[in-house]
DRENKOLKOL-209035 format. One record per residue: x, y, z of N, C-alpha, C, O in turn; residue in three letters; residue number from 1. Coordinates in steps of 0.2 Angstrom, whole numbers, plus 5000, padded with zeros to 4 digits. Example, Ala and Ser with C-alpha at 12.3 -4.5 7.8 and 13.67 -1.06 7.14 Angstrom:
2
[[5066; 4972; 5039]; [5062; 4978; 5039]; [5066; 4984; 5039]; [5071; 4983; 5042]; 'ALA'; 1]
[[5064; 4989; 5035]; [5068; 4995; 5036]; [5064; 5000; 5039]; [5067; 5006; 5040]; 'SER'; 2]
This chain:
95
[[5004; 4994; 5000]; [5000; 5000; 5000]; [5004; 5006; 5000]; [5010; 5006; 5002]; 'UNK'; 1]
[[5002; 5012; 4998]; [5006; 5016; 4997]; [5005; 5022; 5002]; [5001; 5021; 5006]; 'UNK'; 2]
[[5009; 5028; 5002]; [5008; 5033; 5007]; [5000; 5036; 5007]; [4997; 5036; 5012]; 'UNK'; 3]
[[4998; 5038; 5000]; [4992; 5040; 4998]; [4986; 5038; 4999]; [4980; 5040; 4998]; 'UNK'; 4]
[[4989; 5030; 5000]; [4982; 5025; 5002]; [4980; 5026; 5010]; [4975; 5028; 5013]; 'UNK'; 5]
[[4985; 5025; 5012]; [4986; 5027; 5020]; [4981; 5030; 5020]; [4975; 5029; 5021]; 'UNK'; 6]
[[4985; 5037; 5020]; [4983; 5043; 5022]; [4974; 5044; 5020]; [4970; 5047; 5024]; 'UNK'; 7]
[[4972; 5042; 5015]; [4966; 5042; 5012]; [4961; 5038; 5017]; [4956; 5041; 5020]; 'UNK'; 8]
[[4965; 5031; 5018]; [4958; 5028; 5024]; [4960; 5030; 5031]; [4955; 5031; 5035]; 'UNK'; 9]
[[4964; 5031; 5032]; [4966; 5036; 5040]; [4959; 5041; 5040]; [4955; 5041; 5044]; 'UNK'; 10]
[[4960; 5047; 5032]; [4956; 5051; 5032]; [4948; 5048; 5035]; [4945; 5049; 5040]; 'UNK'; 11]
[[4947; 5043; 5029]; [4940; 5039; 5029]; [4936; 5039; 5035]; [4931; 5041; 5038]; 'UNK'; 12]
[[4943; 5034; 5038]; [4942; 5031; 5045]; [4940; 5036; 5051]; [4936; 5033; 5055]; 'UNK'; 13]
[[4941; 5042; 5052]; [4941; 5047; 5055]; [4934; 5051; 5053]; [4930; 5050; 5057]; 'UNK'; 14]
[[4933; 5053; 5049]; [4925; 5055; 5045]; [4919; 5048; 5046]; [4913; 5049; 5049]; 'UNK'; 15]
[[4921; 5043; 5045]; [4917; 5038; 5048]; [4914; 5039; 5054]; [4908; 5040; 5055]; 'UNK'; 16]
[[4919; 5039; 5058]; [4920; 5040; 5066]; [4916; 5045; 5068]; [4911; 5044; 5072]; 'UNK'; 17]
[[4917; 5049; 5065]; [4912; 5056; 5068]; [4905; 5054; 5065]; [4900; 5054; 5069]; 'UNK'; 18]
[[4904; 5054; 5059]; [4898; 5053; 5058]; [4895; 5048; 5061]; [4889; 5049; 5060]; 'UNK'; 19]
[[4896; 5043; 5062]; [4892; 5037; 5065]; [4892; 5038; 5073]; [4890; 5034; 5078]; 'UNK'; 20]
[[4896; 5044; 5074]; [4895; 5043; 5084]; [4889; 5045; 5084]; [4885; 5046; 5080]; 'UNK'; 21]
[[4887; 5044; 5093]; [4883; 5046; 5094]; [4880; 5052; 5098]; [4877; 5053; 5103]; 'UNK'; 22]
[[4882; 5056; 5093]; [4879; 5060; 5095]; [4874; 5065; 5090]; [4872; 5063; 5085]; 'UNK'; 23]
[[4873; 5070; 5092]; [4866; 5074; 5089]; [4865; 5073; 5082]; [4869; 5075; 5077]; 'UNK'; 24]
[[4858; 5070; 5081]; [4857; 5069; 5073]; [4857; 5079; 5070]; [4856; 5084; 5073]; 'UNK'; 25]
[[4858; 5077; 5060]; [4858; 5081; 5057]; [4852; 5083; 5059]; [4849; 5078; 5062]; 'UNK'; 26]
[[4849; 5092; 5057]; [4843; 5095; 5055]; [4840; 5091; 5050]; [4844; 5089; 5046]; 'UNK'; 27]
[[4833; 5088; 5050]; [4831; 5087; 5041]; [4832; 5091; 5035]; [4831; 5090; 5030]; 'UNK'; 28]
[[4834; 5096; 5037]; [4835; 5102; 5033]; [4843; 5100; 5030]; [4844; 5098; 5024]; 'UNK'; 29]
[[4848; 5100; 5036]; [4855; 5096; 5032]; [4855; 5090; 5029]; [4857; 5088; 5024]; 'UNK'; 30]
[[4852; 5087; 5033]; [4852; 5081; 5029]; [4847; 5080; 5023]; [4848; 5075; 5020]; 'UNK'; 31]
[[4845; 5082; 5021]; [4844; 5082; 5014]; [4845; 5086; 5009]; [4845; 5083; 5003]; 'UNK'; 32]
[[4846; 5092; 5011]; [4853; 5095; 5007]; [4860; 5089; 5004]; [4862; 5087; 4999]; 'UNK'; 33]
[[4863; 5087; 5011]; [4867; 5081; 5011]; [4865; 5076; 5007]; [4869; 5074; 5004]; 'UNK'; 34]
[[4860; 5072; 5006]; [4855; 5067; 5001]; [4857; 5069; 4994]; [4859; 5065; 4990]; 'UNK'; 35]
[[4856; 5074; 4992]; [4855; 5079; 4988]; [4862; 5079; 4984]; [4861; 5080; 4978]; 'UNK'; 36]
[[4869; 5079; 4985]; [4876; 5079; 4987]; [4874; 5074; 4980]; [4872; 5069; 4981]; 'UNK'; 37]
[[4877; 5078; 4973]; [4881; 5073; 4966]; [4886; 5076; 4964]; [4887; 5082; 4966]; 'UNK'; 38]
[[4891; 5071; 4961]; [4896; 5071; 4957]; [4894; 5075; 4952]; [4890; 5072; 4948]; 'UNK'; 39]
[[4896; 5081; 4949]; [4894; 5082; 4941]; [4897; 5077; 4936]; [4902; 5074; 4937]; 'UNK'; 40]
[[4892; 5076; 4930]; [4891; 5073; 4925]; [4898; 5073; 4921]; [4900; 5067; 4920]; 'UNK'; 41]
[[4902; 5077; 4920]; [4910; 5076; 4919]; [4914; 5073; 4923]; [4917; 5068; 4921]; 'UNK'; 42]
[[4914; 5075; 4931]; [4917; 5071; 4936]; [4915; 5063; 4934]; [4919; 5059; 4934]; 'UNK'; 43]
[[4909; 5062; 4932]; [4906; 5054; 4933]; [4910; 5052; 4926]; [4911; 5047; 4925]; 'UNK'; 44]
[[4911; 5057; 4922]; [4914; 5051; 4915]; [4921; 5048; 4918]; [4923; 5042; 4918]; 'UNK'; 45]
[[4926; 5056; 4919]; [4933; 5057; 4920]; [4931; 5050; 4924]; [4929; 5046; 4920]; 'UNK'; 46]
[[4930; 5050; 4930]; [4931; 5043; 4935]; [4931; 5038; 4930]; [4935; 5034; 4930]; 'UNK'; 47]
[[4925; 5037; 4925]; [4922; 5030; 4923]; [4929; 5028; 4918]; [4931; 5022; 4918]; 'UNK'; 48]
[[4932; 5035; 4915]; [4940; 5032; 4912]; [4943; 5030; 4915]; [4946; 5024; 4914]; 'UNK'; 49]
[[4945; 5032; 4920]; [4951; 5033; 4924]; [4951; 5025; 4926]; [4956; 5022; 4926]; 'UNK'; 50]
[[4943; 5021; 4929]; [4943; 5015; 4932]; [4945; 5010; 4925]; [4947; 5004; 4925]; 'UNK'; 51]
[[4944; 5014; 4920]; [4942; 5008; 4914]; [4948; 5009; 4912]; [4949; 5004; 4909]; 'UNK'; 52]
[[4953; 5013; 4912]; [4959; 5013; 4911]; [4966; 5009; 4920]; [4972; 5007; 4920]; 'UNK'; 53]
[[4961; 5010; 4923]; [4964; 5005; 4927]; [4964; 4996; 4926]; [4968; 4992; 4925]; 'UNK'; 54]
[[4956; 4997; 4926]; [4955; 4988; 4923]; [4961; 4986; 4918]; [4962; 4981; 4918]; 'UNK'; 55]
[[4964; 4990; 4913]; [4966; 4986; 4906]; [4973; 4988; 4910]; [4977; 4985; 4906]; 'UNK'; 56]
[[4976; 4991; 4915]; [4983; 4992; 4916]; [4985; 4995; 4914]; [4991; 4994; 4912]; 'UNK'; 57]
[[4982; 5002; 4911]; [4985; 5006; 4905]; [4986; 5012; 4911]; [4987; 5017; 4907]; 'UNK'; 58]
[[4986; 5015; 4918]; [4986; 5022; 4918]; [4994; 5024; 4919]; [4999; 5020; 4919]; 'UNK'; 59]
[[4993; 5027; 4920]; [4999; 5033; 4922]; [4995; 5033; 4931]; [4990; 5033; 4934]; 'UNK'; 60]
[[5004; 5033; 4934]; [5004; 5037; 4941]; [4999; 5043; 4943]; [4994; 5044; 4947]; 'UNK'; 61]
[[5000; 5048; 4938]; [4993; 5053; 4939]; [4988; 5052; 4936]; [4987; 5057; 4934]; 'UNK'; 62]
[[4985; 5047; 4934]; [4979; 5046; 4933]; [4980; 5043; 4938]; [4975; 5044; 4942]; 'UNK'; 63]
[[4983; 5038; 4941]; [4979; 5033; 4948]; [4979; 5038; 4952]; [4974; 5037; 4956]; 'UNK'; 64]
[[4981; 5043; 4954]; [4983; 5046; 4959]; [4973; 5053; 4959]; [4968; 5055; 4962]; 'UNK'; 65]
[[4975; 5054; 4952]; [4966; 5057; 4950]; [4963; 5051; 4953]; [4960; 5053; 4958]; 'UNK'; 66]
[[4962; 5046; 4950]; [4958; 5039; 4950]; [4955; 5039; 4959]; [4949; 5038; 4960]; 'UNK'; 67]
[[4960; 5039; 4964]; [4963; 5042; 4971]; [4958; 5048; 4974]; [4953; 5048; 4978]; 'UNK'; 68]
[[4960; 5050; 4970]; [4954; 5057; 4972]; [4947; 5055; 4974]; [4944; 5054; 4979]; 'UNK'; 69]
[[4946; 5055; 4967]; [4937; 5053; 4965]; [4936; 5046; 4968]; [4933; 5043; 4964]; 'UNK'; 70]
[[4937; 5043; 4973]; [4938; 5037; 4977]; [4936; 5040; 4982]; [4931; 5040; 4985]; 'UNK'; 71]
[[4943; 5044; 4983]; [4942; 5048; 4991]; [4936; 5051; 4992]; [4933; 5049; 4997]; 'UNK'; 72]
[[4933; 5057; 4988]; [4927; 5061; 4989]; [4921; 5057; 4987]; [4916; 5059; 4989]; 'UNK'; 73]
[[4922; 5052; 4983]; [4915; 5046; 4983]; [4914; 5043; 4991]; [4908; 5041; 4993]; 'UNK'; 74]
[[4919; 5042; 4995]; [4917; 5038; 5000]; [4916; 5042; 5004]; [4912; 5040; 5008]; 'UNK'; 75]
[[4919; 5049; 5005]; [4918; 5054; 5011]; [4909; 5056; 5008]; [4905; 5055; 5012]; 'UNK'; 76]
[[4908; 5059; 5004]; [4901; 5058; 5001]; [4896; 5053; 5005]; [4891; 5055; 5008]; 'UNK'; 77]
[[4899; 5046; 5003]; [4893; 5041; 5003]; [4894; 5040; 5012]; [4890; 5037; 5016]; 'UNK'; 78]
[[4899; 5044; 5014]; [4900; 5042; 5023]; [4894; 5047; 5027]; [4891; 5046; 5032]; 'UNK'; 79]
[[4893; 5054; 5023]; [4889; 5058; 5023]; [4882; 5058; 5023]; [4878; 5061; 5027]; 'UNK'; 80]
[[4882; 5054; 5017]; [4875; 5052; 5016]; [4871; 5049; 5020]; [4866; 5050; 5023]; 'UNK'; 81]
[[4877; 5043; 5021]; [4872; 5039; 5026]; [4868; 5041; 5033]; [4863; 5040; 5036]; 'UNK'; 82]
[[4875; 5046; 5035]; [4874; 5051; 5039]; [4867; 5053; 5040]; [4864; 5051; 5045]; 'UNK'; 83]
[[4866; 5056; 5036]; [4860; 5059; 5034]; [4854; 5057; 5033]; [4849; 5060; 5034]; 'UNK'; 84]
[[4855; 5050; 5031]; [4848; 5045; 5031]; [4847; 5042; 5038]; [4841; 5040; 5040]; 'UNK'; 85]
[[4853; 5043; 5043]; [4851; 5041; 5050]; [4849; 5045; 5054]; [4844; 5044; 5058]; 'UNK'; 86]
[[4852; 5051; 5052]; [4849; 5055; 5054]; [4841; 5058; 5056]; [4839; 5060; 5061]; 'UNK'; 87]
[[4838; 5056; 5048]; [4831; 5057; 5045]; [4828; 5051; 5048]; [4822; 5051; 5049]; 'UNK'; 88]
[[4832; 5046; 5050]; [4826; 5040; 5051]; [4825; 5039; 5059]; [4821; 5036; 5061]; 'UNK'; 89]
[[4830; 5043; 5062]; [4830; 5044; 5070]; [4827; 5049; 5071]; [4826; 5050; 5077]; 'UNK'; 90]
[[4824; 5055; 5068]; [4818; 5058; 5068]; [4811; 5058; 5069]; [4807; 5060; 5072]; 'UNK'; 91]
[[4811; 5052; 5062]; [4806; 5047; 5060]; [4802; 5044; 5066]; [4796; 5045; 5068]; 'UNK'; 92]
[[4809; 5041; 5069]; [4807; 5037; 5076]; [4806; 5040; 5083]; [4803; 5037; 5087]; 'UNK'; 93]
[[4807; 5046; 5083]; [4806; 5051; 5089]; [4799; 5054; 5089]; [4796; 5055; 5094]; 'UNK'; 94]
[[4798; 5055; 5081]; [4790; 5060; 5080]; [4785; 5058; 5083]; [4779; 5061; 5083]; 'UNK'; 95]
């Protein structure tokens, strides 16, 4: 693994943490703002090369290291979201 990988799930692992603690759910208001949270339409292509130029072992260092990126902010996203779906549904069950 490399220094990049590290530091990315280090990042992960710490965002996780906080969002799944227990403490005070989002507003419904942030959290679905948060739900809400896309990738633009170029971002989603760039990524779709970048893996499909992974799969065949054709990248370059900075393209994995792009490829790295949009990994990074896909999972801090989906770490977010979910967030936010907990947060809506611990609402749900309080009302």
């Amino acid at each position: 693994m490399n220094g990049v990988n590290t530091i990315v799930d280090a990042e992960s692992g710490i965002l996780e943490r906080a969002i799944s603690a227990d403490n005070e759910s989002w507003s419904p208001e942030a959290a679905r703002a948060i739900l809400a949270f896309e990738l633009a339409d170029a971002d989603l292509r760039r990524a779709d090369e970048l893996a499909a130029k992974a799969r065949s072992g054709a990248m370059t260092d900075e393209e994995r290291q792009h490829l790295e990126n949009y990994l990074h902010v896909g999972r801090l996203v989906e770490f977010m979201k979910a967030k936010a779906l907990l947060s809506l549904k611990a609402q749900d069950v309080a009302a």
